[in-house]
N, C-alpha and C positions, 0 to 999 in steps of 0.2 A: 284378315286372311281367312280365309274359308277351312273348317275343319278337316283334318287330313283323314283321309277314309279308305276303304279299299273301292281299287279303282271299279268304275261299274255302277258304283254307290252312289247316292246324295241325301242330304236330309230335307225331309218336307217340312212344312210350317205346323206350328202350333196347333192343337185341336182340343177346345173344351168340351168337356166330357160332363161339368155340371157335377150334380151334388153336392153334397156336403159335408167336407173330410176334418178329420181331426185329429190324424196322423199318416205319418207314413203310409202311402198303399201298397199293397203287395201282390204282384203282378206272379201270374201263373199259366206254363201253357201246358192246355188239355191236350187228350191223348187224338183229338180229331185236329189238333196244329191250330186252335184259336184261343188267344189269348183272354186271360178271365181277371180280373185284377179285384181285390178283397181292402176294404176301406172300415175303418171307425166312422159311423154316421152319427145323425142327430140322437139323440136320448140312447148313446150309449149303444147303438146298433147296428151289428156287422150288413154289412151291403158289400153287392160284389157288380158288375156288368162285364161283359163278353163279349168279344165278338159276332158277328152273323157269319153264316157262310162264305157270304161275297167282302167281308172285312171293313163290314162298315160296323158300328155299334147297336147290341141292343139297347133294353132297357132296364134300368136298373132293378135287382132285385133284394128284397130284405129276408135276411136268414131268420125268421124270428124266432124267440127262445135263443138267443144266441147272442145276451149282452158283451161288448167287448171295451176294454178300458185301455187304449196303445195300438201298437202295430201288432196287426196279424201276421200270420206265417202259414203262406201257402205251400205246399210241395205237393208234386205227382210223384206217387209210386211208381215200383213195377209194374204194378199192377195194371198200370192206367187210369188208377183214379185218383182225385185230388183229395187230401186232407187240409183242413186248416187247424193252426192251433194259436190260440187268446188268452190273455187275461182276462179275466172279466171285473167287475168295480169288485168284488169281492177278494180280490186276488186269489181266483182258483183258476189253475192251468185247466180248460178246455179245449175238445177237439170235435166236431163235425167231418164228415166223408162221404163222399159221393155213393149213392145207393148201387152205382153200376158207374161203368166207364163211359165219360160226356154226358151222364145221368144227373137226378137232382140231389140236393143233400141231406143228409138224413140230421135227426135230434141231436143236442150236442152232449158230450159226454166228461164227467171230471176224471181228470188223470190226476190231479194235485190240488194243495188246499193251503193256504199259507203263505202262495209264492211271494217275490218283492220286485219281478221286473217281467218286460215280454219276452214270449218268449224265440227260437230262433230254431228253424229244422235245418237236416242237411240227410242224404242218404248215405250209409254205409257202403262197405266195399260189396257185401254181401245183398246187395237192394233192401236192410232194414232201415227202417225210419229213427233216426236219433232228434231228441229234441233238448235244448239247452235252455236254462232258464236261471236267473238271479234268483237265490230261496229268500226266505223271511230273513235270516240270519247275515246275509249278504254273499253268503258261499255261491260259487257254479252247483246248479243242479243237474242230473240228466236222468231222463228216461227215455225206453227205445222201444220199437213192435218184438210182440216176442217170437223168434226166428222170423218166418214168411208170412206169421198171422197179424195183419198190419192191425187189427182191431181190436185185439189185446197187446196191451203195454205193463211190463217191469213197472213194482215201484218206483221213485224219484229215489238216485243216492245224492250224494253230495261229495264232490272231486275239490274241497275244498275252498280255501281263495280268499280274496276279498274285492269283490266286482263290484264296479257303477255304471254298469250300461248294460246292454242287451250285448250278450255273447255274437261271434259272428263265427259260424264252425261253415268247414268245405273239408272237400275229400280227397288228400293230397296225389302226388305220381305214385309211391310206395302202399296206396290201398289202406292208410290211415287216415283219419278223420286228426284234423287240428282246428282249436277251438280260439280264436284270438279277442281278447277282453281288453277292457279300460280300468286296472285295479287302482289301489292308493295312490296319492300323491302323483295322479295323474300318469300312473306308466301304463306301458302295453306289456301285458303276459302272453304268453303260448304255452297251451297243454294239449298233447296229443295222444292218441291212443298208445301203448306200448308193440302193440302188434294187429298185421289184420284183422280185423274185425271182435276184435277183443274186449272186454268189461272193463280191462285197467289202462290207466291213464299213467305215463310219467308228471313229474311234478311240474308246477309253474317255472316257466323261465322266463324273465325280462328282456327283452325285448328294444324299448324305448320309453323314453322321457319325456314330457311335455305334453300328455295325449290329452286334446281338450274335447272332444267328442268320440261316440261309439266308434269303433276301427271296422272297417273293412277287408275282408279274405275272399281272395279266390286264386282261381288255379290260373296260372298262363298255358301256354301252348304244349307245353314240357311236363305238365302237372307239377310243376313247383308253385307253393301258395305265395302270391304276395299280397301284403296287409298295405291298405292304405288309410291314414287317420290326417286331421286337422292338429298342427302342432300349435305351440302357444305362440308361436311367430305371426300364426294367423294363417300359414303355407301349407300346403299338403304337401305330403310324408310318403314315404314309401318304404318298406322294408322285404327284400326277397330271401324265400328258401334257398337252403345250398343245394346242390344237382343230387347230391344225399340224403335228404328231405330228413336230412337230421338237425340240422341248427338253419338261423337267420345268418343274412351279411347287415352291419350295421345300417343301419338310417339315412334316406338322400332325402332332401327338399327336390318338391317339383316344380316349386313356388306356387305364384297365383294366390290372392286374398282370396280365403275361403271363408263362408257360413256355414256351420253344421259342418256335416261328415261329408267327405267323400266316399263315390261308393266305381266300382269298376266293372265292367265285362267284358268278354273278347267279342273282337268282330268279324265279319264275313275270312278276314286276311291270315287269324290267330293274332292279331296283335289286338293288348289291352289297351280300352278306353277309359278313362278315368274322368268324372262327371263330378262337377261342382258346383253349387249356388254360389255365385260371386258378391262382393262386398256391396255392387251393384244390386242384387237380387237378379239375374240374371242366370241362365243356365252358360257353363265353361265347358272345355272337354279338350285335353289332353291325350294322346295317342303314343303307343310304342313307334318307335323311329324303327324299330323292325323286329320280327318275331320272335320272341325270348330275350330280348336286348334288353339293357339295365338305362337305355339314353331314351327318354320322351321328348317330344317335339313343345313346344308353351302353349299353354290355354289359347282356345281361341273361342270369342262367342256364335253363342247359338239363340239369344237373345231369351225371350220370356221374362215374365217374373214370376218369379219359385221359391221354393221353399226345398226340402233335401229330393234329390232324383233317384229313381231307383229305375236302373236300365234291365229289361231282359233281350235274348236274343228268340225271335222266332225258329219256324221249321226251316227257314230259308237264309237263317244264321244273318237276318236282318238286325240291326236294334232298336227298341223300343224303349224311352225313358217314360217316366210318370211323376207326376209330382203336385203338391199342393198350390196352388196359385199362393202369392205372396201377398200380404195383406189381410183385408176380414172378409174377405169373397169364400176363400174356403172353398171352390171348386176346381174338381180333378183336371188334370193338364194332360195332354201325348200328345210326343215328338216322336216322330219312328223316320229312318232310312228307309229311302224309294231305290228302287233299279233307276237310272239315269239314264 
């Protein structure tokens, strides 16, 4: 059965993109609506490719001076211009930024030194830049731009914790930032700011149980965030915000044999798609049965072979997955929704 999509919609076929990834990519749209995607390449180094005008692909380019060791994290400011931020094999948080808006990117800069994981942006309610990262010690770390000047950044504090994966923070309906982790004994935490746009953090609250890979957060139609992760069942999970954006409602299976993490985005309709590597190596995708609704419809394939997806939405609230072929090819993948 063909995946449920808003009507209008269809998904086109596969397109190899080439190179040579070695983690997660991280897909970013510029402030001209062409999407730019940021890869771990060969000897340790950040490569990104873009769209052309007319949306076919450039050509790949290398950031050089900009070793990175994991997945990068792109974001566009206010501003219009894109930041990324890296580990590098030394475990220091760096950050590169575009010279001007759809410009080139300038030297990379250390915001931190020590770190223990990649790290993970998300924008404030105020358009500052927060960035989340696992410290040496195993705590959440976070540093942010300081008020509008995106190119000065706060020291790194430490919000505590005991984290194993790469943070996953979004910015709820309430104008708070929540940050959703993978702590001990495999649970899922949540810590959110205490108020708009605030320094302080309430404490860790648990979440769920079982969580075998990094979680996934975002917002549905409503601004309520929901997490989704790979439980030890091997099923993916879903946990939603109350209409309060104060607590969680307990833990539903979506089912579906999954690899790695799930990861989600809304589509053209406001309903969330939910994107999985199946036990197959194939890419799945899962859909809200309607908008804000706690019922999803079951996986259905979209074929490929992959490795974890990471979907964004274009200017035209299309979507775009990306992904690592499966295997030792190690080249980039895109699936994108056509008009129909």
């Amino acid at each position: 059965m063909a995946v449920s999509t808003t009507p209008g919609t269809t998904w086109g076929s596969w397109q190899k993109l080439d190179g040579t990834v070695y983690a997660e990519p991280s897909p970013v749209l510029e402030a001209d609506n062409r999407i730019r995607v940021f890869v771990q390449g060969a000897s340790n180094s950040l490569w990104s490719r873009a769209q052309k005008r007319d949306r076919t692909w450039g050509e790949w380019t290398n950031h050089a001076g900009s070793p990175v060791a994991g997945t990068p994290a792109a974001i566009r400011g206010k501003d219009g211009k894109v930041r990324v931020f890296y580990r590098t094999p030394g475990n220091e948080l760096q950050v590169i930024a575009q010279d001007r808006v759809n410009g080139s990117f300038g030297s990379p800069r250390t915001l931190a030194t020590g770190i223990g994981g990649d790290p993970a942006a998300a924008l404030g309610a105020d358009g500052r830049v927060h960035v989340f990262f696992r410290g040496g010690d195993g705590a959440l770390l976070h540093t942010r731009s300081k008020d509008l000047l995106y190119e000065e950044y706060t020291p790194s504090t430490s919000l505590g914790g005991d984290i194993h994966a790469t943070p996953s923070p979004v910015l709820d309906g309430s104008g708070r930032l929540v940050v959703a982790v993978k702590g001990a004994s495999d649970t899922l935490y949540t810590i959110q700011q205490k108020t708009e746009n605030s320094t302080a953090f309430d404490g860790f609250e648990s979440r769920s149980t079982g969580v075998t890979a990094r979680p996934t957060a975002v917002t549905d139609a409503a601004g309520r965030v929901q997490i989704f992760h790979r439980g030890s069942d091997g099923a993916a999970w879903r946990t939603g915000q109350t209409d309060d954006h104060q607590s969680f409602h307990a833990p539903v299976s979506l089912n579906g044999s999954v690899i790695g993490r799930p990861t989600a985005a809304p589509g053209q309709d406001g309903r969330l798609h939910v994107f999985v590597a199946g036990t197959d190596k194939a890419l799945w995708a899962a859909v809200e049965s309607e908008e804000n609704g706690t019922a999803y419809g079951t996986f259905s394939s979209l074929a490929g072979g992959i490795d974890v997806p990471v979907p964004i939405a274009d200017h035209n609230n299309l979507l775009h997955t990306f992904t690592v072929g499966s295997g030792s090819e190690r080249n980039l993948y895109h699936l994108r929704q056509n008009w129909a």
